[in-house]
DOGU-276450 format. One record per residue (C-alpha): residue number from 1; residue in one letter; x, y, z negated. Coordinates in steps of 0.05 Angstrom, whole numbers, padded with zeros to 5 digits, m for minus. Layout:
<sites>
SITE    nr   rest       xx       yy       zz
SITE   NUM      A        X        Y        Z
...
</sites>
This chain:
<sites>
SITE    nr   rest       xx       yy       zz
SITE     1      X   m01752    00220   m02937
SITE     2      X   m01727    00189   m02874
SITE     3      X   m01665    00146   m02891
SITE     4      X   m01677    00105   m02830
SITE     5      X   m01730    00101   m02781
SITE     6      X   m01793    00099   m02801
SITE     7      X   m01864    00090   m02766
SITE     8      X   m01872    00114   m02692
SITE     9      X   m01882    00186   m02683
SITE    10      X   m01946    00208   m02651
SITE    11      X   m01909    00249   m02592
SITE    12      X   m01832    00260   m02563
SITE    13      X   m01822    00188   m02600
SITE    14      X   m01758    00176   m02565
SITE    15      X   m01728    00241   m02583
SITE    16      X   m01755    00234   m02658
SITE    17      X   m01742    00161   m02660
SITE    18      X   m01660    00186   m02645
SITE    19      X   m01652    00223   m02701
SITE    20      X   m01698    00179   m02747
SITE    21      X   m01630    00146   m02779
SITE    22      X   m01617    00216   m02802
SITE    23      X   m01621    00216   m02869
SITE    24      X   m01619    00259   m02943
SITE    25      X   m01608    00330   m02949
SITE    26      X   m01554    00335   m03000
SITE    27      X   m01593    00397   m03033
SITE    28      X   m01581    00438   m03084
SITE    29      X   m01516    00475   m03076
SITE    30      X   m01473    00520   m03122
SITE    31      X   m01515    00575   m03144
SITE    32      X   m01453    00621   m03131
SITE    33      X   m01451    00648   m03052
SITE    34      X   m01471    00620   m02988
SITE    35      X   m01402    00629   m02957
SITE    36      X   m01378    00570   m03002
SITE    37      X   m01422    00520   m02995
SITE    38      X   m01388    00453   m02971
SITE    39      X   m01447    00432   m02936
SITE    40      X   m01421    00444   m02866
SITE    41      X   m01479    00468   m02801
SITE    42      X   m01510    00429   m02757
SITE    43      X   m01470    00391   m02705
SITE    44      X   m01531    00394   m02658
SITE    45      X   m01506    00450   m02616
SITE    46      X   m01552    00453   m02553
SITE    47      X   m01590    00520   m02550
SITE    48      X   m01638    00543   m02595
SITE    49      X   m01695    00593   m02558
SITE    50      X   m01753    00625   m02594
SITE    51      X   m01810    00644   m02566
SITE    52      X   m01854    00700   m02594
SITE    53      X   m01925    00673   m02605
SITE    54      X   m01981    00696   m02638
SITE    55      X   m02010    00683   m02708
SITE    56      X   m02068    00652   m02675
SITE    57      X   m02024    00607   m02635
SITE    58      X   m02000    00572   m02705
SITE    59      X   m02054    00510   m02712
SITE    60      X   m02083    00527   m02783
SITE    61      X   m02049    00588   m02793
SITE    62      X   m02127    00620   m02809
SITE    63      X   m02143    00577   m02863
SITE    64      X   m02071    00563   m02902
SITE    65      X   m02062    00579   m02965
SITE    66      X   m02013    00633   m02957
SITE    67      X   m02008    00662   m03028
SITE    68      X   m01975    00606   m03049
SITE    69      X   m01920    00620   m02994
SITE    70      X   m01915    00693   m03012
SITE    71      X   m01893    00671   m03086
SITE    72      X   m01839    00627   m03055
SITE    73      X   m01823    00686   m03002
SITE    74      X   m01817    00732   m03071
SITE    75      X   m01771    00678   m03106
SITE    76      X   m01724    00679   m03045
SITE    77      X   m01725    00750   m03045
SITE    78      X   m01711    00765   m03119
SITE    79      X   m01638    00731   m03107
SITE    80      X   m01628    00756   m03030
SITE    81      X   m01640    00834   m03064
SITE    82      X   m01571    00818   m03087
SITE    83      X   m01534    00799   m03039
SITE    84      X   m01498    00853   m02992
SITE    85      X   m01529    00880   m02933
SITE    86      X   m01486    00849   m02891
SITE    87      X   m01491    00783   m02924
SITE    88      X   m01501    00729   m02886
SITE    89      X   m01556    00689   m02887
SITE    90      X   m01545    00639   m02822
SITE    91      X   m01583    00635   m02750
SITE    92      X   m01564    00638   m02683
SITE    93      X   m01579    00679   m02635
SITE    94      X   m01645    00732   m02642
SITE    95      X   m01657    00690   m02705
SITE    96      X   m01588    00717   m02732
SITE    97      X   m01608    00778   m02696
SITE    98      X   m01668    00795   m02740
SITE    99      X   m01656    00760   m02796
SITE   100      X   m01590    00729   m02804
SITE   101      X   m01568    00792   m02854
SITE   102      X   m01596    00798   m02923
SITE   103      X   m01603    00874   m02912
SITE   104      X   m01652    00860   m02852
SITE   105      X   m01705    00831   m02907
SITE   106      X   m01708    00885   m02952
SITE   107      X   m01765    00931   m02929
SITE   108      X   m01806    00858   m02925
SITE   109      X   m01789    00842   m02997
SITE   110      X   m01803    00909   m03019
SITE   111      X   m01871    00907   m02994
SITE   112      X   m01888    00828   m03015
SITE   113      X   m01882    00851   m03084
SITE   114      X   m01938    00893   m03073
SITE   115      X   m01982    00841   m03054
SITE   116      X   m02035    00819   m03101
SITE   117      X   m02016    00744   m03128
SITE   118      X   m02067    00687   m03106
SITE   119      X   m02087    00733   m03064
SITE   120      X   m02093    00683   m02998
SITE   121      X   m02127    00739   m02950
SITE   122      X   m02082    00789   m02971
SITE   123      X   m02019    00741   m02965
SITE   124      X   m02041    00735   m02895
SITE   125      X   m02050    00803   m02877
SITE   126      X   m01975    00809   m02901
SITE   127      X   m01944    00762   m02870
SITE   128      X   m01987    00781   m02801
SITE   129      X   m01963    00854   m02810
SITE   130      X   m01884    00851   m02831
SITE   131      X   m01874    00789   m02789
SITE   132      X   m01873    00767   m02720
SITE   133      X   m01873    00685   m02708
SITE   134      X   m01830    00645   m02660
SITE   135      X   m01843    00578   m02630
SITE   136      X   m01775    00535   m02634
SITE   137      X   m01752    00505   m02578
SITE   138      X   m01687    00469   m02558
SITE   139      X   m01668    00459   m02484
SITE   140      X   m01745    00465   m02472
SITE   141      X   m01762    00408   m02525
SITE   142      X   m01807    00430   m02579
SITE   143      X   m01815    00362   m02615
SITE   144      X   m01789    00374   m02681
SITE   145      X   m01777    00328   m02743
SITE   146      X   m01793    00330   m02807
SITE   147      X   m01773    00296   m02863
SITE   148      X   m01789    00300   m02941
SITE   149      X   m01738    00297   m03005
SITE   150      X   m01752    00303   m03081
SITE   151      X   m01725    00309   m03151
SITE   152      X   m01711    00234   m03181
SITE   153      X   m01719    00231   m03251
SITE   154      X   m01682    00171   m03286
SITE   155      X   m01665    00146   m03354
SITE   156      X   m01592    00169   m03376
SITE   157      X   m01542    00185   m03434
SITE   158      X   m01486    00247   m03444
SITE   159      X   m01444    00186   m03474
SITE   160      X   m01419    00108   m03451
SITE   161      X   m01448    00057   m03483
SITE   162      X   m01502    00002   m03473
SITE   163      X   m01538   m00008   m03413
SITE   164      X   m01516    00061   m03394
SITE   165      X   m01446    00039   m03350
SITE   166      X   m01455    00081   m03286
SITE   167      X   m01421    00147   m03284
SITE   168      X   m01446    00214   m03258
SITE   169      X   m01386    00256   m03240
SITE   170      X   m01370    00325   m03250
SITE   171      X   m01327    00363   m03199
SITE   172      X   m01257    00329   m03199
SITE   173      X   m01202    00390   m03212
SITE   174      X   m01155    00364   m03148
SITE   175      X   m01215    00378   m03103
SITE   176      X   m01199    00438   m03060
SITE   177      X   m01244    00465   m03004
SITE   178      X   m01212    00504   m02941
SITE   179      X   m01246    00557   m02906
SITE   180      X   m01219    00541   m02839
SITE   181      X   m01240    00612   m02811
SITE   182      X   m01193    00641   m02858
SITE   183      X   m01138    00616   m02809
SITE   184      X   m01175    00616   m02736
SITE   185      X   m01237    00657   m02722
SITE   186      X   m01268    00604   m02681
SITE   187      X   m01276    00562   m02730
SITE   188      X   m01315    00612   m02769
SITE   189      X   m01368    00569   m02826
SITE   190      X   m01328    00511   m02820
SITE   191      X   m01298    00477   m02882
SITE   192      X   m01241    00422   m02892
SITE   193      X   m01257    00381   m02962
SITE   194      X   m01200    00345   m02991
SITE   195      X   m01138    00337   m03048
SITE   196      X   m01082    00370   m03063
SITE   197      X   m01019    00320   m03063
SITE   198      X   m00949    00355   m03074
SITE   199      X   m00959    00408   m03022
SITE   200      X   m00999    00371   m02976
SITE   201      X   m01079    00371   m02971
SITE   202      X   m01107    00294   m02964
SITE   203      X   m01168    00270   m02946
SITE   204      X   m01203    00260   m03023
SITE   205      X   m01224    00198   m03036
SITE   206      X   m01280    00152   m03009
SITE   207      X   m01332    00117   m03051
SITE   208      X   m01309    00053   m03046
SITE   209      X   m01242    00082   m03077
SITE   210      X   m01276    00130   m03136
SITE   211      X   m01329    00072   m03158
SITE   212      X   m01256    00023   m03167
SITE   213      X   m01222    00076   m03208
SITE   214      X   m01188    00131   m03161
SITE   215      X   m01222    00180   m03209
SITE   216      X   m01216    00178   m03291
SITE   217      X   m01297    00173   m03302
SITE   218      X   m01287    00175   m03375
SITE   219      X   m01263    00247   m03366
SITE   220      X   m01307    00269   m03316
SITE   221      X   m01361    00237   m03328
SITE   222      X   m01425    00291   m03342
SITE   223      X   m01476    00233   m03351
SITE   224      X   m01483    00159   m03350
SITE   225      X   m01540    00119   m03320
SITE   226      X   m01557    00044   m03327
SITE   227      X   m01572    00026   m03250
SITE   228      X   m01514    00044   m03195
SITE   229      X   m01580    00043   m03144
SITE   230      X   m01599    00103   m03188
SITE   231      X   m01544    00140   m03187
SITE   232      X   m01530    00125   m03110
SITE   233      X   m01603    00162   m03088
SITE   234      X   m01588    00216   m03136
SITE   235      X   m01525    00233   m03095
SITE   236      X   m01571    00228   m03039
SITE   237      X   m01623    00282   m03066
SITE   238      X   m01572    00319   m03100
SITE   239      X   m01593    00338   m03158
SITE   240      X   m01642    00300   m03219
SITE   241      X   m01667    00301   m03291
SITE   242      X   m01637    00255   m03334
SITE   243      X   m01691    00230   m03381
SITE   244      X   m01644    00223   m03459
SITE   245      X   m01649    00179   m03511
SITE   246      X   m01666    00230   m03555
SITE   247      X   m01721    00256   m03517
SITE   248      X   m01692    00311   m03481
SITE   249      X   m01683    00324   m03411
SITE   250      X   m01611    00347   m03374
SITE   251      X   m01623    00368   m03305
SITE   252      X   m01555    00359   m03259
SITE   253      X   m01552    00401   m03193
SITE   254      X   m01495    00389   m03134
SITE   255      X   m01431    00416   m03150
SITE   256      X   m01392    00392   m03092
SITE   257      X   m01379    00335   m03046
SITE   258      X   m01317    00288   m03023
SITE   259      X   m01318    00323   m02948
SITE   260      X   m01318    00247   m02922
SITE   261      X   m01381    00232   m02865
SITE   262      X   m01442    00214   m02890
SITE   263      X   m01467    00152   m02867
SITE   264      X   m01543    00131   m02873
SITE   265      X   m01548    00050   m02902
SITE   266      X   m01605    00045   m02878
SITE   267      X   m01584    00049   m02811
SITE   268      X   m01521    00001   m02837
SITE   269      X   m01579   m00047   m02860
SITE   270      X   m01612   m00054   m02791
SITE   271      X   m01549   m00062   m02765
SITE   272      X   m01541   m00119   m02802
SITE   273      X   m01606   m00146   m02794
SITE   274      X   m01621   m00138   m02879
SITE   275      X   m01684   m00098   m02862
SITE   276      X   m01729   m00080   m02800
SITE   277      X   m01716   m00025   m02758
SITE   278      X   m01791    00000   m02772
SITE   279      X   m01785   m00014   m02845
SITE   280      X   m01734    00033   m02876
SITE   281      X   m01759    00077   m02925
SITE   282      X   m01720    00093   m02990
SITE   283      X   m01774    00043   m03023
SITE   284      X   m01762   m00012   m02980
SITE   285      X   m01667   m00002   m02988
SITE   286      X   m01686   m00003   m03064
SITE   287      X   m01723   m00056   m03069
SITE   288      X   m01664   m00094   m03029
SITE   289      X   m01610   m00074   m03068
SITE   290      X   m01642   m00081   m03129
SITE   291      X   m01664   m00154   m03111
SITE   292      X   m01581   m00161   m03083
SITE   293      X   m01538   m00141   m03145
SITE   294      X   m01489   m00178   m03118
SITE   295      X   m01491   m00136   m03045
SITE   296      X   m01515   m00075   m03068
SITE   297      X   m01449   m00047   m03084
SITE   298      X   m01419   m00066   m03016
SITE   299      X   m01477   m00037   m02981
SITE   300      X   m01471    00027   m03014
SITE   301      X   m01393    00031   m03013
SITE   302      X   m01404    00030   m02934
SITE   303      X   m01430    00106   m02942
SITE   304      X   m01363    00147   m02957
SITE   305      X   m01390    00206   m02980
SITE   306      X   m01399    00220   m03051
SITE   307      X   m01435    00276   m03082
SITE   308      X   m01406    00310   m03157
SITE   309      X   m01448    00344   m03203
SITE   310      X   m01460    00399   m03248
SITE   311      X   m01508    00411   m03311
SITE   312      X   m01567    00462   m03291
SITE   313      X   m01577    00485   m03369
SITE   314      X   m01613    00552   m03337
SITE   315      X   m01672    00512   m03310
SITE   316      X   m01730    00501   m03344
SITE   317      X   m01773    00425   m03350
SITE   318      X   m01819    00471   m03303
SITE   319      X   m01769    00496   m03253
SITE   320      X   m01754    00458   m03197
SITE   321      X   m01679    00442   m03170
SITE   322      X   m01633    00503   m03148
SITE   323      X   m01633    00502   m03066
SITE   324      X   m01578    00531   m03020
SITE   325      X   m01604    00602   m03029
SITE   326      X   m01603    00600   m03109
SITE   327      X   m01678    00594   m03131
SITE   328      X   m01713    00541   m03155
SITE   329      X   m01743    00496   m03105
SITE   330      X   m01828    00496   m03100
SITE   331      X   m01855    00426   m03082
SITE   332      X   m01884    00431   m03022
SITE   333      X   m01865    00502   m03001
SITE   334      X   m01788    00499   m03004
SITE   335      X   m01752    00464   m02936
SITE   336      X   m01680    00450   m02918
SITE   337      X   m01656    00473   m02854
SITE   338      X   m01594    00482   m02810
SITE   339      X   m01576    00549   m02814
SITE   340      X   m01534    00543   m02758
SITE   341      X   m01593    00559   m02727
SITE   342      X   m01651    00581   m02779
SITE   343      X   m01630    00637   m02830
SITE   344      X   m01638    00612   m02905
SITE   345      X   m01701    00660   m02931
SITE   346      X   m01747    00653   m02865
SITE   347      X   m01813    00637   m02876
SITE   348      X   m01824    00585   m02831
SITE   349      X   m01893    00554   m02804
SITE   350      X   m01890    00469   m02803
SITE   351      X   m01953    00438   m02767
SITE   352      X   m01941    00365   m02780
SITE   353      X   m01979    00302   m02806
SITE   354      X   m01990    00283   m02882
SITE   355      X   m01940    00223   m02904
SITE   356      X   m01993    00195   m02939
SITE   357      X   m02061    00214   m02916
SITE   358      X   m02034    00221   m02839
SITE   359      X   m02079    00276   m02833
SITE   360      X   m02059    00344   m02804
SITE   361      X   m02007    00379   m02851
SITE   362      X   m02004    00452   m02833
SITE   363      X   m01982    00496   m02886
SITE   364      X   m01926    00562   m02888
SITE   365      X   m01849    00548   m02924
SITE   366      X   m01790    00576   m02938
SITE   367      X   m01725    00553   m02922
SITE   368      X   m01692    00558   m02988
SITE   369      X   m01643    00493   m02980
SITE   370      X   m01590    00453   m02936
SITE   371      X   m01579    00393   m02919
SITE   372      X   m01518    00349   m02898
SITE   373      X   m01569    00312   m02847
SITE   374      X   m01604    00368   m02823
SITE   375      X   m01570    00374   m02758
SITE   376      X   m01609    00427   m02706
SITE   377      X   m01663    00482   m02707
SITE   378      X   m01718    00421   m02694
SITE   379      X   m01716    00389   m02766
SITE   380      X   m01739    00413   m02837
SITE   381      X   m01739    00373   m02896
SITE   382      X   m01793    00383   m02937
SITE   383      X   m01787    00385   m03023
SITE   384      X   m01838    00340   m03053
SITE   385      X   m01826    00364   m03128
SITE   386      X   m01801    00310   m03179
SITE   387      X   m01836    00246   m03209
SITE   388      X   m01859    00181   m03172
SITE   389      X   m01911    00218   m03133
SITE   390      X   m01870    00257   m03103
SITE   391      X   m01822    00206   m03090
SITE   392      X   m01876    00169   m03052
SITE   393      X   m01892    00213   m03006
SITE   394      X   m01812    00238   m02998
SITE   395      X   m01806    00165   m02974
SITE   396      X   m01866    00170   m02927
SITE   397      X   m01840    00233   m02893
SITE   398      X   m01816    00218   m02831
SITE   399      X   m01868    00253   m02769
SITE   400      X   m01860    00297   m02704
SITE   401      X   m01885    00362   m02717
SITE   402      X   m01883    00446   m02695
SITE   403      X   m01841    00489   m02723
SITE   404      X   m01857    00571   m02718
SITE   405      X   m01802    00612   m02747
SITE   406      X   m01828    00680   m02777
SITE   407      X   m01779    00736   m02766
SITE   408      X   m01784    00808   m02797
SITE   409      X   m01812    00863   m02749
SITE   410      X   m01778    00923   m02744
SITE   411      X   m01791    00976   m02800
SITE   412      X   m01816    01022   m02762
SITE   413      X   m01875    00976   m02725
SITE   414      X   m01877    00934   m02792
SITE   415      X   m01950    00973   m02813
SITE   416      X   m01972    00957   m02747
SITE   417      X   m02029    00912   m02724
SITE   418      X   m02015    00840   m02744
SITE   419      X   m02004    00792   m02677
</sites>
C-alpha cells in the first residue's frame, strides 16, 4: 500500500517516485450501479495509447497460473451479464472502444464458462483466443505503478461502551450527490458531494468538523472501535471486518464519502519532518501515531476526506470485500484502476516485483475496483486479501511495473488463432 513513498523503484524512478505520495484506494463501492459511484476518474488526463502486443510479449504470460484469473474473469462476468448492453463500464479511447460497454463482453463470458476450472492450459488457450493484449503507454512512458491494499480486520462493538469510543458512521441522510452531467454534457462522470442547507447545496463537512460533533454519532453510528488509528485506515481501505465481542464477525463496505480532497499524511508527515521520505509505509504512520496519542488526531484531521459505511450482511467470513463492479474482491487477482482510462471487467496483465520477496511478480487480474488515488491508465492497486499477512505485504507494495490490458476480439475472429 503506498501511503507515501516508499523504496526506490528499479526503473522510471522519477516518474514513480511523483506519484509515490499517492495513496489508498477508497474501495469497495455501493453494490448498486456504476453511474453512482462517488469515487470521481482520474485527474491524470494526458493520453492513454495501447499498443497491440502479443501473448508472448507478456514476461511470464507462459507459465501463470491463469485458471485462477478465469474464476475472477467469471465472477466479474456473473454481475456484468446484468447490466445493459450499453452499460458503461469506463475506458478511453480503443479501450472504451472494445470494451467500455457491458454488451461488448458477452460472447467472452459466454464462452469462459465453458472452460474447465483449474484448468491452467485451458485458461490460457481462452484468454489467447477471445482476447487480444495491449501494452499501456502514456505520452510514450510505459513505467507504471503499482500499489497493494487489503481488508483490515479489527476488534469492534454494534454498541458504545468501554474501550469501544470510536464511531464508524453510516451514510449521514443530508448527504446528497450531484451528477453534474445531468446539467452540462461536458462534465459527463463528474460528481459534486455535499449538504443540503435550506435550498442551498454546501460543501459537507470535513473530518476535523465530524470527529468534534458536526454529525450525531450516536445515531449514525453502525459500529464502534476502540483505536481512532483503526478506524482512520479503515476509511482508507474502505471496507473491514469487525471482530465482536460475541464472537461474530460484521463486515462494513463503503457507502459513501464527504466529496472533500483526499490528502495522503504521510506525505503531511514528511512535510513535517515526523518521518523519512523513504520510510512511509502504513506500518511505519501507525506506529507514529500510535506512539503520539496526543498528535495523532491532529495528524489525521489534516486529511479532509472521510469515508461512511454500510453493513455487508450478504458476504460470507470467506468472501472477500465488494469492489466497484459488485463482486467480491480475490486477493491477489482483483486490482483497482482508473476507469477513466481502463474499463472495470478487463483482465489486465501486471509484470511487477514481489513486496516481499522482490522477486519478479507476473501474474493476470481483473480490474474489479476503484480507487480515489488511482489517478491514470499507469497505476493498479493490487488486493492483498484480509489478515496481517496481507496487510504486510499491502504496506510493502509500492514498485514500477508493466501493465498489458486484455481487450475482447471481435466475435467473429474470437475462435481464431491465439496471438
Amino acid at each position: 500500500m503506498s501511503i507515501g513513498s516508499g523504496a526506490s523503484a528499479p526503473s522510471g524512478a522519477s516518474r514513480v517516485a511523483a506519484r509515490r505520495f499517492a495513496a489508498r484506494s477508497f474501495a469497495a463501492l455501493a453494490l448498486t450501479g456504476l453511474a453512482g459511484c462517488a469515487v470521481p476518474g482520474g485527474t491524470a488526463t494526458a493520453p492513454m495509447a495501447l499498443q497491440p502486443v502479443s501473448f508472448s510479449q507478456m514476461p511470464g504470460w507462459a507459465s501463470n497460473h491463469s485458471a485462477k484469473a478465469l474464476t475472477a474473469f467469471v465472477v466479474s462476468c456473473d454481475r456484468i451479464q446484468y447490466f445493459p448492453p450499453d452499460q458503461s463500464l469506463g475506458g478511453a479511447g480503443e479501450a472504451a472502444t472494445l470494451g467500455g460497454k457491458a454488451g461488448l463482453w458477452g460472447p467472452a463470458c459466454a464462452a469462459a464458462k465453458d472452460v474447465p476450472p483449474a484448468d491452467d492450459a485451458a485458461a490460457r488457450r481462452f484468454f489467447e483466443q477471445r482476447f487480444q493484449p495491449y501494452l499501456v503507454t502514456q505520452s510514450g512512458n510505459t513505467d507504471a505503478l503499482v500499489t497493494g491494499y487489503f481488508e483490515p480486520e479489527v476488534k469492534g462493538s454494534t454498541s458504545r461502551g468501554g474501550d469501544y469510543q470510536t464511531p464508524l458512521l453510516g451514510l449521514p441522510p443530508d448527504l446528497v450527490t450531484v451528477n453534474l452531467g445531468a446539467f452540462d454534457p461536458a462534465k459527463k462522470g463528474e460528481t459534486l458531494v455535499g449538504r443540503l442547507d435550506g435550498h442551498q447545496i454546501r460543501p459537507y463537512y470535513d473530518r476535523f468538523q465530524i470527529e468534534n460533533g458536526a454529525l450525531d454519532a450516536d445515531s449514525l453510528a453502525i459500529a464502534w472501535v476502540a483505536d481512532p488509528v483503526d478506524a482512520y485506515f479503515l476509511q482508507i481501505e474502505g471496507s473491514g471486518r469487525i471482530d465482536l465481542p460475541n464472537g461474530s464477525v460484521m463486515r462494513v463496505a463503503y457507502a459513501g464519502k464527504n466529496g472533500r480532497p483526499y490528502v495522503p499524511i504521510g506525505r503531511v508527515m514528511v512535510q513535517e519532518k515526523l518521518l523519512a521520505p523513504n520510510d512511509v509505509t502504513e506500518q511505519s504512520i501507525r506506529a507514529w501515531l500510535e506512539a503520539h496519542p496526543d498528535r495523532a488526531a491532529g495528524i489525521m484531521d489534516q486529511n479532509p476526506s472521510y469515508v461512511f459505511f454500510r453493513t455487508a450482511p450478504q458476504l460470507s467470513d470467506a468472501a472477500g470485500p465488494l469492489g466497484a463492479l459488485g463482486v467480491s474482491l480475490t486477493p491477489g487477482r482483483s486490482i483497482a484502476v482508473d476507469k477513466s482510462f481502463l474499463p472495470l471487467g478487463a483482465p489486465v496483465w501486471l509484470s511487477t516485483t514481489d513486496p516481499v520477496t522482490h522477486a519478479p511478480l507476473q501474474r493476470l487480474t481483473v480490474a474489479q475496483d476503484l480507487g480515489s488515488a488511482i489517478n491514470g491508465p499507469l497505476h493498479a492497486d493490487v488486493f492483498f486479501g484480509s489478515g496481517t499477512e496481507a496487510a504486510v505485504k499491502a504496506g510493502a507494495m509500492d514498485a514500477s511495473g508493466t501493465l498489458y490490458v486484455l481487450l475482447p476480439r471481435p466475435e467473429a475472429t474470437s475462435t481464431g488463432a491465439s496471438s
